[in-house]
VMD Tcl script that draws the C-alpha trace (Angstrom):
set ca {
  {0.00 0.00 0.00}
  {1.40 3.53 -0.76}
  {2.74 5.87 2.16}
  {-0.12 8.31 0.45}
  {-3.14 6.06 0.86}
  {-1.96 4.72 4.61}
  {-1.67 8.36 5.26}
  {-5.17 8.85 3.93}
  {-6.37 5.97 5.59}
  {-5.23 6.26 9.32}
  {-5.58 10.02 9.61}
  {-9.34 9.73 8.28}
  {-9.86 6.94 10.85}
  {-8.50 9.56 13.24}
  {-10.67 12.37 11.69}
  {-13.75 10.02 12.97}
  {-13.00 8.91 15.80}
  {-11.66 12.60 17.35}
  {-14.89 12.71 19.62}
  {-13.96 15.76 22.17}
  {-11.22 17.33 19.89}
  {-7.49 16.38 18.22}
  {-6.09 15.30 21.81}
  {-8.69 12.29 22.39}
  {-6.71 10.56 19.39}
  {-3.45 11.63 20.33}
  {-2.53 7.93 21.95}
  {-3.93 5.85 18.82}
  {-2.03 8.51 16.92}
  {0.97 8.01 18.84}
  {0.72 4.08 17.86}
  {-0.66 3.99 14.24}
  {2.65 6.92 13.77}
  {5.00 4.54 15.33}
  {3.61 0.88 14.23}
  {3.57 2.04 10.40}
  {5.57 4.98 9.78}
  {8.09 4.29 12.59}
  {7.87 8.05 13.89}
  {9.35 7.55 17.82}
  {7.68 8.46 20.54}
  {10.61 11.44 21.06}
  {9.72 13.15 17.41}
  {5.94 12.84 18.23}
  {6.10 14.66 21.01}
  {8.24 17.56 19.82}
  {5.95 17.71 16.94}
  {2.93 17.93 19.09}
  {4.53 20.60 21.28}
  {5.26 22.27 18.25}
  {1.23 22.42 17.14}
  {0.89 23.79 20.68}
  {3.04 27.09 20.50}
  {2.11 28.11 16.55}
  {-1.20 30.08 15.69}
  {-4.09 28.66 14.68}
  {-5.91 25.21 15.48}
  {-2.97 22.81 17.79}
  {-3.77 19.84 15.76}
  {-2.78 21.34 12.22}
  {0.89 20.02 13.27}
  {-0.99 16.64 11.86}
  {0.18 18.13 8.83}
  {4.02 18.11 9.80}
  {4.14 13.99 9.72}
  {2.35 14.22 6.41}
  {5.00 16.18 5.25}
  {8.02 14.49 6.93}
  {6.42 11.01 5.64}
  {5.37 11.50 1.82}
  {6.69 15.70 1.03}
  {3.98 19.01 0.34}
  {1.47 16.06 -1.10}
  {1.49 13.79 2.37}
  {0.98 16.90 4.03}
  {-2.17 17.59 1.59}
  {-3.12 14.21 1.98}
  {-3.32 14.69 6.01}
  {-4.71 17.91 6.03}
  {-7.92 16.63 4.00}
  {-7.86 13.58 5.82}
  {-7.81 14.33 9.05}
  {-10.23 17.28 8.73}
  {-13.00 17.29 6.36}
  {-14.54 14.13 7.39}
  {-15.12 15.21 11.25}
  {-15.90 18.64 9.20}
  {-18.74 16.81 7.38}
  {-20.05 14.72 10.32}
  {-20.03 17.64 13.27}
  {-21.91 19.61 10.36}
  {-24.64 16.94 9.63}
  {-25.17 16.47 13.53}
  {-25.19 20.21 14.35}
  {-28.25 20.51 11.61}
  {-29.67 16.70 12.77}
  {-29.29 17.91 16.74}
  {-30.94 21.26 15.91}
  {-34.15 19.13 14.43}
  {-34.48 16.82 17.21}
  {-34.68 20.12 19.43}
  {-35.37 19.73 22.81}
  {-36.05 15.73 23.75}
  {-35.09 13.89 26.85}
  {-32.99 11.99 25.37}
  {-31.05 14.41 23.56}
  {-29.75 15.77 27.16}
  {-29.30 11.66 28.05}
  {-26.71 11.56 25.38}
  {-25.28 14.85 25.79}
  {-24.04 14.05 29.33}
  {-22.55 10.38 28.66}
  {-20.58 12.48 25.73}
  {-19.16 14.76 28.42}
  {-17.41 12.36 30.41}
  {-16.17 10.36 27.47}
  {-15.10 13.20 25.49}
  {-12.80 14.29 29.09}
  {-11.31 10.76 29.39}
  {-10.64 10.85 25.90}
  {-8.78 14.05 26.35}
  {-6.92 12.94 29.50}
  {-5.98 9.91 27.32}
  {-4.07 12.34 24.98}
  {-2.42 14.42 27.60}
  {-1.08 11.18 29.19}
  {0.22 9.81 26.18}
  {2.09 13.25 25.31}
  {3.93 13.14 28.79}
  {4.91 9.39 29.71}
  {6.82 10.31 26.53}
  {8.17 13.74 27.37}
  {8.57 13.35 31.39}
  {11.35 11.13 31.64}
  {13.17 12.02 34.99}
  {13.54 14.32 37.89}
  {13.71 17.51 36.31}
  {11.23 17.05 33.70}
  {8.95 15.95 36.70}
  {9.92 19.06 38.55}
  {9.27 21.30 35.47}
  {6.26 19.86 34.51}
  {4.35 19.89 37.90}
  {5.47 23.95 38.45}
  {4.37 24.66 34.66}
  {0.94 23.59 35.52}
  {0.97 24.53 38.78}
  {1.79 28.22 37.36}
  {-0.49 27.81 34.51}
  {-3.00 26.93 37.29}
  {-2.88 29.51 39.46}
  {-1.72 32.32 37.80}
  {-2.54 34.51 34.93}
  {0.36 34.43 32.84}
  {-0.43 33.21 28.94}
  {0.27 29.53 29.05}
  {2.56 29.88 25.69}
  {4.95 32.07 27.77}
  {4.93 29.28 30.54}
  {5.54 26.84 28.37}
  {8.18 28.36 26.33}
  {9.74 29.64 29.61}
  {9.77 26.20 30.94}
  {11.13 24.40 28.06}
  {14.03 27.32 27.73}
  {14.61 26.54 31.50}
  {14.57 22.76 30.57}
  {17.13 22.91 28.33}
  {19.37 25.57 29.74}
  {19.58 23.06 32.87}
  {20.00 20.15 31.00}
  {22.98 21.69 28.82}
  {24.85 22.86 32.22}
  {24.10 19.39 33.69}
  {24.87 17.36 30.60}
  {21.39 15.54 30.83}
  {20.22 14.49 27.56}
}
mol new
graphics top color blue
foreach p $ca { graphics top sphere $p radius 0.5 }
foreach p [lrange $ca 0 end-1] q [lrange $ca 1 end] { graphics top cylinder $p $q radius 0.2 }
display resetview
């Protein structure tokens, strides 16, 4: 099978299944990336934290392993992929959920999404840091990153910039790698 049609394949899977947002499929992601295209769990993560820092939508950085598997076309590939399918199915159940209008069951269904769609999420911001906490002082900047980003009101970019600057600053002196 070409790299363009396994690329079509897996990130329109993805596109479906992305109930809650981009980082509910972040773990599948992680494995369909690193089963068949043999992306590590290392590169996957810096490309993620990439998506996180540049404007616009977090989860265009889908784009970047499009383009560092098949060139401008894998990346063209992913992009309509990964987002006109869950385009074309949140825009037929906006217009179906606006028929059905007010029924008990459309509340019923609303609230078992909301915990799913939260797991799913916690799924994908697990996934993202068993890969990139790997010893005591990514532990240490992790936990006072979101302990800042919690409880104060500093933009979260800065934090996280700041934090990764500090993180590798400290790891150059110390010769961690």
């Amino acid at each position: 099978m070409s790299v363009l049609l396994q690329l079509f394949l897996n990130f329109g899977m993805l596109s479906v299944l992305a109930v809650g947002g981009g980082t509910a499929v972040l773990p599948e992601m992680q494995t369909v990336l690193a089963a068949q295209f043999n992306i590590d769990h290392t590169a996957f993560v810096h490309i993620y934290s990439i998506g996180q820092l540049a404007p616009g939508p977090n989860m265009m950085m889908v784009l970047v392993f499009g383009f560092q598997l098949a060139g401008l076309l894998g990346a063209g590939v992913v992009l309509i992929a990964f987002f006109i399918p869950s385009s074309v199915l949140c825009l037929s159940m906006g217009r179906l959920w606006q028929k059905i209008g007010e029924r008990p069951w459309r509340r019923a269904v609303q609230n078992a999404l909301e915990p799913i769609s939260i797991g799913l999420m916690c799924s994908g911001v697990y996934a993202v840091a068993k890969a990139a906490v790997v010893g005591p002082l990514t532990i240490t900047l992790a936990i006072a990153t979101f302990a800042a980003i919690l409880f104060t009101r500093v933009n979260p970019v800065f934090m996280i910039l700041g934090a990764g600057g500090l993180g590798a600053l400290l790891m150059h002196f110390f010769g961690l790698h």
